[in-house]
FIVO-357393 format. One line per 2 residues: for each residue x, y, z of N, C-alpha, C, O. Coordinates in nm, 2 decimals. Layout:
X:Y:Z:X:Y:Z:X:Y:Z:X:Y:Z  ...
This chain:
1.79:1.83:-0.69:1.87:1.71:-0.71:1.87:1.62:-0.59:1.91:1.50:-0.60  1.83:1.68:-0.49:1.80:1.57:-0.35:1.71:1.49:-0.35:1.69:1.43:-0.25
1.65:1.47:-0.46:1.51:1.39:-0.47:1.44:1.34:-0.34:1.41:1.22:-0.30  1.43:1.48:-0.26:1.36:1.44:-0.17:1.19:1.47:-0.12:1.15:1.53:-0.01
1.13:1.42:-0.23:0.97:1.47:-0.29:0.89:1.33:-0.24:0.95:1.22:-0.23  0.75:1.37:-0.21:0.67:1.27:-0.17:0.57:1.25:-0.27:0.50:1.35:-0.26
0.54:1.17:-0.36:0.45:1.15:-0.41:0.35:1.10:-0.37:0.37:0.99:-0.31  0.18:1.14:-0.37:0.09:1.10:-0.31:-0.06:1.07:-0.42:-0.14:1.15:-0.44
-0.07:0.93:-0.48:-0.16:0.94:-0.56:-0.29:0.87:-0.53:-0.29:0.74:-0.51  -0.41:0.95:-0.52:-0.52:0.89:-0.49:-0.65:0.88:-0.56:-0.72:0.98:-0.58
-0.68:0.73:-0.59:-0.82:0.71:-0.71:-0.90:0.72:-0.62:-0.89:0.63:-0.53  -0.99:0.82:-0.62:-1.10:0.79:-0.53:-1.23:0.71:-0.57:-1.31:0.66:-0.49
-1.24:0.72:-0.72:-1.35:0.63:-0.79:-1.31:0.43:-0.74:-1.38:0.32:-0.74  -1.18:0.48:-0.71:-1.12:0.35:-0.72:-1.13:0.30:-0.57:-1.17:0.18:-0.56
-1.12:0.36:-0.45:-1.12:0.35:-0.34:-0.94:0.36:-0.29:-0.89:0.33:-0.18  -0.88:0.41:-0.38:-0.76:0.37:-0.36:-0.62:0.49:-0.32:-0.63:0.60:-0.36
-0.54:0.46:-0.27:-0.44:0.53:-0.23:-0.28:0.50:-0.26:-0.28:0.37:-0.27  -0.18:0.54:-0.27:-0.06:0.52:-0.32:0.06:0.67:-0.24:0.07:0.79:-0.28
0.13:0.60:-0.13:0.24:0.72:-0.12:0.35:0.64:-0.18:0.38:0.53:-0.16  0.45:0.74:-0.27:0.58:0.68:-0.26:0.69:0.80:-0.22:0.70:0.91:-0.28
0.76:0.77:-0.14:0.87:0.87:-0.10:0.99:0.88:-0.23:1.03:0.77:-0.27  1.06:0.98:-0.29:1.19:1.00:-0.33:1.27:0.95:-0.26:1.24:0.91:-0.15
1.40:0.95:-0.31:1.52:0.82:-0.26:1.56:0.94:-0.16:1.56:0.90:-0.04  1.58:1.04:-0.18:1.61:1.08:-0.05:1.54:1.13:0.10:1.60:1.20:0.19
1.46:1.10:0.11:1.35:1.06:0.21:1.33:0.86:0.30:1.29:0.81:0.41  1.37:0.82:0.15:1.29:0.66:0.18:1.36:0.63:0.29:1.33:0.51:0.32
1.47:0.69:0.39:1.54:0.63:0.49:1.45:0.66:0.62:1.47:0.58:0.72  1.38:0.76:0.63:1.27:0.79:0.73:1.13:0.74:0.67:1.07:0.68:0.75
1.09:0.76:0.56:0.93:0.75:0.51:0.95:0.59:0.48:0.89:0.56:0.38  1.01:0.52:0.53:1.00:0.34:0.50:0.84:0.31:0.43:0.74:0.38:0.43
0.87:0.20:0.40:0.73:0.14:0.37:0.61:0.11:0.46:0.49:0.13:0.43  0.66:0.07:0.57:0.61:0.04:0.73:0.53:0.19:0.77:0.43:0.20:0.84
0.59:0.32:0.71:0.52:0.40:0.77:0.44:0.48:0.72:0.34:0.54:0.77  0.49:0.47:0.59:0.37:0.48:0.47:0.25:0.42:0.50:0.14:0.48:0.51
0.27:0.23:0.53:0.11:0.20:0.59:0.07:0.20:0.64:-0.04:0.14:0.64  0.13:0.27:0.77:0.09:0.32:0.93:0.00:0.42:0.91:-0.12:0.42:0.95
0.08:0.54:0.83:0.00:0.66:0.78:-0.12:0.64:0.70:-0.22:0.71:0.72  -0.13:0.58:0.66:-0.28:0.52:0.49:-0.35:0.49:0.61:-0.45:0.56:0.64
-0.33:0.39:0.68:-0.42:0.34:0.73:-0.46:0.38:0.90:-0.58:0.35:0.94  -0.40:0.44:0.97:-0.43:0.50:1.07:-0.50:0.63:1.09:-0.59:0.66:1.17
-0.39:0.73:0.96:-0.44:0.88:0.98:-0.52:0.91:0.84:-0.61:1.00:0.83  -0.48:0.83:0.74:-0.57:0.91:0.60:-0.72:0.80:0.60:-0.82:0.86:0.63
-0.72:0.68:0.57:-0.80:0.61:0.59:-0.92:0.63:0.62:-1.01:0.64:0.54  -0.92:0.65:0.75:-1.05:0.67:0.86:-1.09:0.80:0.81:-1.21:0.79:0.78
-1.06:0.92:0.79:-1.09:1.03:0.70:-1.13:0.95:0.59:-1.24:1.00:0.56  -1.12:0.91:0.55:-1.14:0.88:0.35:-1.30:0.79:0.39:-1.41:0.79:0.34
-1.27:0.73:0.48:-1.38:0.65:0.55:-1.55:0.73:0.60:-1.66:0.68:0.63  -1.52:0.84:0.60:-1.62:0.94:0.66:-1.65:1.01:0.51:-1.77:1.04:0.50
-1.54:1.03:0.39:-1.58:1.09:0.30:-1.52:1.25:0.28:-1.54:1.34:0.20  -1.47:1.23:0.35:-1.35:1.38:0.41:-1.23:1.37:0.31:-1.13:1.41:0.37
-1.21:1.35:0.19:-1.10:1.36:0.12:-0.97:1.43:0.16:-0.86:1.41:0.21  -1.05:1.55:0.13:-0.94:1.66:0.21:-0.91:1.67:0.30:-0.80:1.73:0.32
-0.99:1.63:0.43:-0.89:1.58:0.60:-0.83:1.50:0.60:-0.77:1.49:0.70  -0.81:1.41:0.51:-0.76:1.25:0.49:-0.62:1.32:0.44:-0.54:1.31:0.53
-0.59:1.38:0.34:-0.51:1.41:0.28:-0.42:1.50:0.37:-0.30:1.49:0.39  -0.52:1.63:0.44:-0.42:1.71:0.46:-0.37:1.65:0.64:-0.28:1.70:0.70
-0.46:1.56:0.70:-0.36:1.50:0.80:-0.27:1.40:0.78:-0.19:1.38:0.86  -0.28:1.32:0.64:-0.19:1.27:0.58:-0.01:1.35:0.54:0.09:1.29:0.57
-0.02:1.49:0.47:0.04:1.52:0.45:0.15:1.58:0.58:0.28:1.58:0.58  0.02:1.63:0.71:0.07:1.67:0.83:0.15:1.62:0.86:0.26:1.67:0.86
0.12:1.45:0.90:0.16:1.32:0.96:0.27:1.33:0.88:0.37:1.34:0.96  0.33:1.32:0.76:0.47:1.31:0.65:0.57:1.40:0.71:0.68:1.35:0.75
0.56:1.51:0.72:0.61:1.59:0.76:0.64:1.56:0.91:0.77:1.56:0.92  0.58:1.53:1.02:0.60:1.51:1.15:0.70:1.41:1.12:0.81:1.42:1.18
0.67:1.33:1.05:0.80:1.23:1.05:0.95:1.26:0.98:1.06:1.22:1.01  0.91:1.34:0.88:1.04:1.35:0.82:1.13:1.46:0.90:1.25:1.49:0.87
1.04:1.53:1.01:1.12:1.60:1.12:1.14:1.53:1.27:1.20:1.58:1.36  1.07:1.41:1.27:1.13:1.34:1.38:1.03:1.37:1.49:1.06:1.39:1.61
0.89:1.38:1.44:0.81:1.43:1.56:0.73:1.37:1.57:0.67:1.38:1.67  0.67:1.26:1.44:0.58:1.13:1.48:0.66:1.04:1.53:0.78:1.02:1.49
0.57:0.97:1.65:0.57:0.85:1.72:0.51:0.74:1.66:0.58:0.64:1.69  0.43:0.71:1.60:0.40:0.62:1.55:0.25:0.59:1.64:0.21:0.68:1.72
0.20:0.48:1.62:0.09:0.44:1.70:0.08:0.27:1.75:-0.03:0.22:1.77  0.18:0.21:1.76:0.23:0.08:1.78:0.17:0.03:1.91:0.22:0.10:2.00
0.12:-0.01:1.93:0.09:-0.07:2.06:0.12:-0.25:2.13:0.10:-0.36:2.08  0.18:-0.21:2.26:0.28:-0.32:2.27:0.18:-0.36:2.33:0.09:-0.28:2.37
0.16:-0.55:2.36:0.07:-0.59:2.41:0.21:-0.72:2.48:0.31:-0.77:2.44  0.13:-0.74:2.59:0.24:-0.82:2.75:0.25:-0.96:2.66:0.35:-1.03:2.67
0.12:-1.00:2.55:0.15:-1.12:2.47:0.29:-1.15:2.41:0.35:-1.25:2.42  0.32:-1.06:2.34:0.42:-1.03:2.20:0.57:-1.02:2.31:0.66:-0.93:2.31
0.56:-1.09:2.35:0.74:-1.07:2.44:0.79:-1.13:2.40:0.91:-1.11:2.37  0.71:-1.31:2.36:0.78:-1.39:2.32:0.87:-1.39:2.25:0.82:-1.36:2.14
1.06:-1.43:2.25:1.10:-1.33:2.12:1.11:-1.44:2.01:1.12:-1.57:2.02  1.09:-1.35:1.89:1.07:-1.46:1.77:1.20:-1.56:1.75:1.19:-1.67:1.68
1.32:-1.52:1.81:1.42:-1.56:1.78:1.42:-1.75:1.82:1.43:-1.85:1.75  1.40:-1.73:1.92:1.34:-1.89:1.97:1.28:-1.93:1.88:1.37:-2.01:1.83
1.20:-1.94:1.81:1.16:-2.01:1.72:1.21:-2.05:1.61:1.20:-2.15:1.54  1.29:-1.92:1.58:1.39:-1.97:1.44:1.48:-2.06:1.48:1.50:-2.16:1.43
1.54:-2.02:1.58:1.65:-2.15:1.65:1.61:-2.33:1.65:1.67:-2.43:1.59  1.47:-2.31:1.76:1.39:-2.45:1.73:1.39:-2.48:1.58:1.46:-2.57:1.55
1.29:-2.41:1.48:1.35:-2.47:1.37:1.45:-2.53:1.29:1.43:-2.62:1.20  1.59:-2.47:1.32:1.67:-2.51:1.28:1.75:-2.63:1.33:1.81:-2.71:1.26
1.76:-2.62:1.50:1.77:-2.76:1.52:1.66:-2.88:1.52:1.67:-3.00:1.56  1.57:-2.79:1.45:1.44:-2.97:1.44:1.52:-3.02:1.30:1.54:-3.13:1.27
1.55:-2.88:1.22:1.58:-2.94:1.01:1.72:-3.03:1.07:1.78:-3.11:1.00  1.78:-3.00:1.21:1.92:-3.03:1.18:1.89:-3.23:1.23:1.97:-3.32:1.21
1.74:-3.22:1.32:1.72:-3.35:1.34:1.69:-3.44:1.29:1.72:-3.56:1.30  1.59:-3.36:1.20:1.52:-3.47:1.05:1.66:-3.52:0.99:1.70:-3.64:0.99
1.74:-3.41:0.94:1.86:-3.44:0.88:1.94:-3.61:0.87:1.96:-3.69:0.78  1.96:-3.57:1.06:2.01:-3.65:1.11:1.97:-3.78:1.11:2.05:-3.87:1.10
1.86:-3.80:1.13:1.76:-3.93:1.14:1.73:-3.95:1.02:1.70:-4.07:1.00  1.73:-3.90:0.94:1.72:-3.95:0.78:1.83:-4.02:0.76:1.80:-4.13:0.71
1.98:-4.00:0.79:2.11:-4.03:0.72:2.13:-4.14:0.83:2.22:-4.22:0.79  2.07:-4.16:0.94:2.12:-4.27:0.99:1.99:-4.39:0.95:2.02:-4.51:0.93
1.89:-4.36:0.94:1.80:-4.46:0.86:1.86:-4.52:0.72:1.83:-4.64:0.69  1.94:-4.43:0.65:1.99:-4.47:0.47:2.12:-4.53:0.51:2.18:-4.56:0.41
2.18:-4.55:0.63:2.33:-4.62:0.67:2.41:-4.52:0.67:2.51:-4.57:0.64  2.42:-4.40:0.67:2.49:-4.31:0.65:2.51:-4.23:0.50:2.60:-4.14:0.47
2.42:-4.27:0.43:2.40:-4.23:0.33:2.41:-4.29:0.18:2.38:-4.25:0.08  2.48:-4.41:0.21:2.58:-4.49:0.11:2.48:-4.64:0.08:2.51:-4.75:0.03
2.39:-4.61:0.10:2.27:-4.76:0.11:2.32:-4.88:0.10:2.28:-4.96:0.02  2.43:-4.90:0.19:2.46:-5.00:0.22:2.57:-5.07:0.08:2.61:-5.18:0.06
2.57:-4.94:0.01:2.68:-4.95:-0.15:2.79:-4.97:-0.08:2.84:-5.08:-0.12  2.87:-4.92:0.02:3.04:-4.90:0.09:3.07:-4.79:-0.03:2.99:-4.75:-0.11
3.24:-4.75:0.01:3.28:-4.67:-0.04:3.20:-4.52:-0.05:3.14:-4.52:0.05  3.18:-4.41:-0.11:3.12:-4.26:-0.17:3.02:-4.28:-0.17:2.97:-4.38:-0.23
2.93:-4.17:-0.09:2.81:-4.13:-0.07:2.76:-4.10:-0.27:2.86:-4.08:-0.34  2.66:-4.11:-0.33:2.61:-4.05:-0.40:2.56:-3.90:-0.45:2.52:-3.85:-0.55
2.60:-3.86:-0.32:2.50:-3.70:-0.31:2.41:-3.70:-0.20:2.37:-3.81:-0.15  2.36:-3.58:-0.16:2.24:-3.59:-0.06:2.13:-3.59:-0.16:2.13:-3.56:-0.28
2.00:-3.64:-0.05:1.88:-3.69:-0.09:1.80:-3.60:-0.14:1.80:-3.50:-0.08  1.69:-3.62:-0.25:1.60:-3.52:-0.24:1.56:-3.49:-0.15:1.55:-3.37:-0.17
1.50:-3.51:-0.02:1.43:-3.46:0.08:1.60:-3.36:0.14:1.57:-3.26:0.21  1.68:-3.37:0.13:1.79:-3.29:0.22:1.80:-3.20:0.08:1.85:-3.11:0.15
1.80:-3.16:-0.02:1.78:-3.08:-0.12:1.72:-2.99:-0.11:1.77:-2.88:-0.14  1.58:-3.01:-0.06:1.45:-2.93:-0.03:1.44:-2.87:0.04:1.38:-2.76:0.03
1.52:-2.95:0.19:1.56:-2.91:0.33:1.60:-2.79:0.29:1.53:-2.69:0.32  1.73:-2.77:0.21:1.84:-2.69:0.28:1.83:-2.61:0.18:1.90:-2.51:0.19
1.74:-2.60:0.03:1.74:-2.54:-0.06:1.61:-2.40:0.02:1.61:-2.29:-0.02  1.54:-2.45:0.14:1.48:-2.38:0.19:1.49:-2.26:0.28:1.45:-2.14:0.30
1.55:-2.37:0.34:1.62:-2.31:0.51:1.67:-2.18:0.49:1.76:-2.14:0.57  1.64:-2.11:0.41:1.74:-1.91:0.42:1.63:-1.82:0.34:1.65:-1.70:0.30
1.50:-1.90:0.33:1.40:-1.80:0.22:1.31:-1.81:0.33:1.30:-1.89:0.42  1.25:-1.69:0.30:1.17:-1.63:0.42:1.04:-1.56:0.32:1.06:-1.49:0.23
0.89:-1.61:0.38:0.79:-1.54:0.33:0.75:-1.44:0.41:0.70:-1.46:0.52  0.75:-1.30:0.33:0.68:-1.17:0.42:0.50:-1.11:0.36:0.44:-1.01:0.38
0.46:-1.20:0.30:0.35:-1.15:0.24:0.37:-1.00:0.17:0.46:-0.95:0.11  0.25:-0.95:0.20:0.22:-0.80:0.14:0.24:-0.80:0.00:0.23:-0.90:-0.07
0.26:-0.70:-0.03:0.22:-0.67:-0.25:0.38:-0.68:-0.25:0.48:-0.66:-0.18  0.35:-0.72:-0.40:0.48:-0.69:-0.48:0.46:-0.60:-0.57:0.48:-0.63:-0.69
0.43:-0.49:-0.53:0.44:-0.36:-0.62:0.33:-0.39:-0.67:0.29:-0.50:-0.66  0.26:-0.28:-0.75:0.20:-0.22:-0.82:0.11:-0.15:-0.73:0.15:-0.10:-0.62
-0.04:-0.13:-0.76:-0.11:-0.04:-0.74:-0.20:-0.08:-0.63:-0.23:0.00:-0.54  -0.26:-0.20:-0.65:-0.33:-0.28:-0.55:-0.33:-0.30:-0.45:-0.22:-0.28:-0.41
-0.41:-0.33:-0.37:-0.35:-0.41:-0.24:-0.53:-0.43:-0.16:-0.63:-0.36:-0.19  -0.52:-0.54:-0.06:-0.62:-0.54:0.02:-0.67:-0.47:0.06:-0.65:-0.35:0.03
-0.80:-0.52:0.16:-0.89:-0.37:0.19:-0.80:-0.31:0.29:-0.81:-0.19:0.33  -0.72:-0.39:0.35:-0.64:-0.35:0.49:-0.49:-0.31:0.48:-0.40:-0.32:0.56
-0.50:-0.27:0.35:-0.37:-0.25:0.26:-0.28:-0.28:0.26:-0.29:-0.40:0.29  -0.13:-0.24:0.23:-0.04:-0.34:0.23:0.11:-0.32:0.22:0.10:-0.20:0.19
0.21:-0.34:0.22:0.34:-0.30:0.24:0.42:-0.39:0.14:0.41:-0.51:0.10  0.53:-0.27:0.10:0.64:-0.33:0.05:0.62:-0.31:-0.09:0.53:-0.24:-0.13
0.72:-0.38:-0.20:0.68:-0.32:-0.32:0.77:-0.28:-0.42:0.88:-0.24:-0.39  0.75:-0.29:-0.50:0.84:-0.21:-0.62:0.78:-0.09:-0.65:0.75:-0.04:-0.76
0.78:-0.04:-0.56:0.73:0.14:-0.58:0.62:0.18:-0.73:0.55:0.11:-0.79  0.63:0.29:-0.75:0.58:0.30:-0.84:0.59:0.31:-1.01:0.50:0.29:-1.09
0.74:0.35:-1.02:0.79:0.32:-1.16:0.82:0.46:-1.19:0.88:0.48:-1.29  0.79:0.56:-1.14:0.90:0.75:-1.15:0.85:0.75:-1.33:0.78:0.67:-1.40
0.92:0.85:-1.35:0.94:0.87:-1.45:0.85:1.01:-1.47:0.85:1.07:-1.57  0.81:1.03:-1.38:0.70:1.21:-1.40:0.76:1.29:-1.45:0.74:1.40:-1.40
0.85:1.30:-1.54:1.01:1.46:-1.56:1.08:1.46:-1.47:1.13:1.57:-1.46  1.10:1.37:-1.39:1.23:1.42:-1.32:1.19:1.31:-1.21:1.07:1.27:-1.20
1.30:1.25:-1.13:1.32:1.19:-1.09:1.27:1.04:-1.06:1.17:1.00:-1.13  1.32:0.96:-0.99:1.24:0.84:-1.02:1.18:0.80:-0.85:1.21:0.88:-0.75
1.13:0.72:-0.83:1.07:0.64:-0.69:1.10:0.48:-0.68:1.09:0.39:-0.76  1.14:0.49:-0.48:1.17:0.32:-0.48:1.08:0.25:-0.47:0.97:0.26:-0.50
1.16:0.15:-0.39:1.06:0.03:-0.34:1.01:0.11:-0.21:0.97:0.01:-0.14  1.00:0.21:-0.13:0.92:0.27:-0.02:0.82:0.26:-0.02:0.80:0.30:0.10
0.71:0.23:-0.07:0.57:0.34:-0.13:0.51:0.16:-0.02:0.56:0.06:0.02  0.35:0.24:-0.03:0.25:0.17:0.01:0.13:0.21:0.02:0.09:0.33:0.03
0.07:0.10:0.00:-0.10:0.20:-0.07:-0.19:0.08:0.04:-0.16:-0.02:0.11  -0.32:0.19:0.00:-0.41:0.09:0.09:-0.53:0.14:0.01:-0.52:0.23:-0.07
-0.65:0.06:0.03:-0.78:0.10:0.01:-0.89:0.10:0.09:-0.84:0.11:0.20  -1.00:0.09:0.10:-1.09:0.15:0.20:-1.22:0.11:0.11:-1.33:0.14:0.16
């Protein structure tokens, strides 16, 4: 009842791979590490033709993590300091300048009518209907994904006799 099972499905006619973690796992087995795992440790095995070293250092690597003993393989480079935060900031005071410079070009918004604004403009619509959506690429679920595989997802859809799977899972192909 812990549903804490890994599901591991692989087409090999297909080139293809699929892990998805049980809900009680998915707080360690994230998505991120599922495609760390596909593609660092099973991969390059599957790449040589080694099914079963793919798999069973795959399964090793699961376990290392779900006891806290993988590190990952992340490599920090002196480039990547820059913090992203700065840029989201810049952004937002550039939308707050266009804004700005738009509403004093239209007279303050009232086109020279006096009295109540109309509403804001389409272009401040678009602005602001934007400004909080964020694109992360990678799949949206299913089974697919690039050669360099891919993250994130609506898992796989459960239903094997017992239990179900999240959005955790990530697959890759080769």
């Amino acid at each position: 009842k812990e549903d804490n099972g890994v599901f591991i499905l692989l087409a090999s006619n297909d080139r293809k791979i699929w892990i998805s973690p049980g809900y009680g796992v998915e707080d360690r087995l994230t998505a991120g590490i599922n495609g760390e795992l596909i593609r660092n440790v099973i991969i390059p095995e599957f790449k040589k033709g080694d099914y079963y070293q793919g798999l069973n250092k795959g399964v090793d690597a699961i376990f290392e993590v779900l006891t806290g003993a993988y590190q990952g393989t992340r490599q920090n480079n002196a480039q990547d300091t820059f913090p992203i935060g700065f840029f989201f900031f810049l952004f937002i005071v550039f939308i707050i300048f266009i804004i700005a410079i738009s509403k004093n070009r239209r007279g303050g918004g009232n086109h020279g009518k006096g009295g109540r604004s109309n509403g804001t403009s389409i272009l401040d619509a678009i602005i602001l209907s934007n400004l909080g959506r964020g694109s992360y690429g990678g799949s949206s679920g299913g089974f697919g994904s690039s050669s360099g595989g891919s993250f994130g997802g609506g898992g796989f859809g459960g239903g094997f006799g017992g239990g179900g799977f999240s959005g955790g899972g990530a697959g890759g192909s080769w």
